[in-house]
N, C-alpha and C positions, 0 to 999 in steps of 0.2 A: 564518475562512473555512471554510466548512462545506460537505463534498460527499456528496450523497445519491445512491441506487438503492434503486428497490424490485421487487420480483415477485410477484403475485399464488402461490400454491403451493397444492396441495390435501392434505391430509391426513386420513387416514380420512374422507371424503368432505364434507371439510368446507374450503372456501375462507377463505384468510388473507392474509393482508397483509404479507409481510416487507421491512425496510429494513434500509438496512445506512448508516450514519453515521458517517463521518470529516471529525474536526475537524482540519484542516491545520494552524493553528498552534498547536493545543498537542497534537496527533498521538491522542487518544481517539478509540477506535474504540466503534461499539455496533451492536444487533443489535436491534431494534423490531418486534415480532410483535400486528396489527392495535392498532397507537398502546403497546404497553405496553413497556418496556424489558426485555429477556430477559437481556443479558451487556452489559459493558461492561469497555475494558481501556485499557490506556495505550501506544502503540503503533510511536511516533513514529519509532525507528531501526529497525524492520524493516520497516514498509514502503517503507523504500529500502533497504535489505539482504536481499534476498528474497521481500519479500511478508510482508503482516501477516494474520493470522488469527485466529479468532476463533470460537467456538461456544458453542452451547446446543443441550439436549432439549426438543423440544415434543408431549407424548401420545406418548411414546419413538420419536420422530424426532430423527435429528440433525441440526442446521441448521451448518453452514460458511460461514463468510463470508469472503474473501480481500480485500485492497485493495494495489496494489501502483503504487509512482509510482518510476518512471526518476530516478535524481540529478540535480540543476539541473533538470527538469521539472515543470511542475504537472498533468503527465497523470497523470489517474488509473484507473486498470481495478477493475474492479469484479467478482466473479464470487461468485457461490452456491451450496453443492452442499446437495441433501437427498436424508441417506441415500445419500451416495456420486457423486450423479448429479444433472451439474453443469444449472443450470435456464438453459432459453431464456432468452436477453436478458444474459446474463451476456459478459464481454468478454472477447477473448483474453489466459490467462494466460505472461506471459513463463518460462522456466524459471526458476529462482531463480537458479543458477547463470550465469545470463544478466545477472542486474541485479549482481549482487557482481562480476562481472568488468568490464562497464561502469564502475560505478560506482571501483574500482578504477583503469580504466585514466583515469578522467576527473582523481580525484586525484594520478594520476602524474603525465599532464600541466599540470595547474595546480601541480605542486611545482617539476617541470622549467623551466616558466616564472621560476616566484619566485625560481628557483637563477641563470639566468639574467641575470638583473635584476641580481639583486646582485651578481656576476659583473662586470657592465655597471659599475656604480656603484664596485666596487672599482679597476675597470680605470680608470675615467675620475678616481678621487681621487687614484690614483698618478704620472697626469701632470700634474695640479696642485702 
């Protein structure tokens, strides 16, 4: 499953084409500057843990790319900075420390539950 974003961006007066490419199941990120691949990484635990990131120089511009998806979510945010400054169209990024502590507290709760259960399961073999 494949999620894309792109933004038209101008550098030294010249308009380009930037995408930004995340492969959901097997978590590769990439960065495609008018069709050509510029970076490419592997990406898959931090963009639930923070936010994944990403970059390349284009004519000594820096290009950033972020992708960042909530645990158990297939929401994806998308955002791009050149040169520091993040470009229209780009989506609100969560703080990191926003998605690590979610994603935390989500794990708690699914352990609490499993702890639960078996709990349950222990309790109910004992009166057998």
């Amino acid at each position: 499953m494949e999620h894309r974003r792109s933004w038209q961006v101008t550098l030294d007066g010249r308009s380009h084409r930037v995408e930004v490419i995340y492969a959901a199941l097997f978590g590769w990120m990439s960065i495609e500057v008018d069709g050509v691949r510029r970076a490419r990484g592997w990406r898959e635990i931090q963009t639930v843990l923070g936010g994944a990131t990403l970059s390349c120089d284009i004519s000594g511009h820096r290009i950033d790319a972020r992708v960042t998806q909530p645990f158990l979510e297939q929401d994806y945010a998308f955002a791009l900075r050149v040169d520091g400054r993040v470009q229209p169209g780009s989506d609100p990024q969560p703080r990191p420390w926003g998605l690590v502590r979610r994603t935390l507290a989500t794990i708690a709760f699914m352990a609490a539950i499993a702890i639960a259960v078996a709990l349950a399961v222990l309790f109910v073999a004992r009166l057998v």
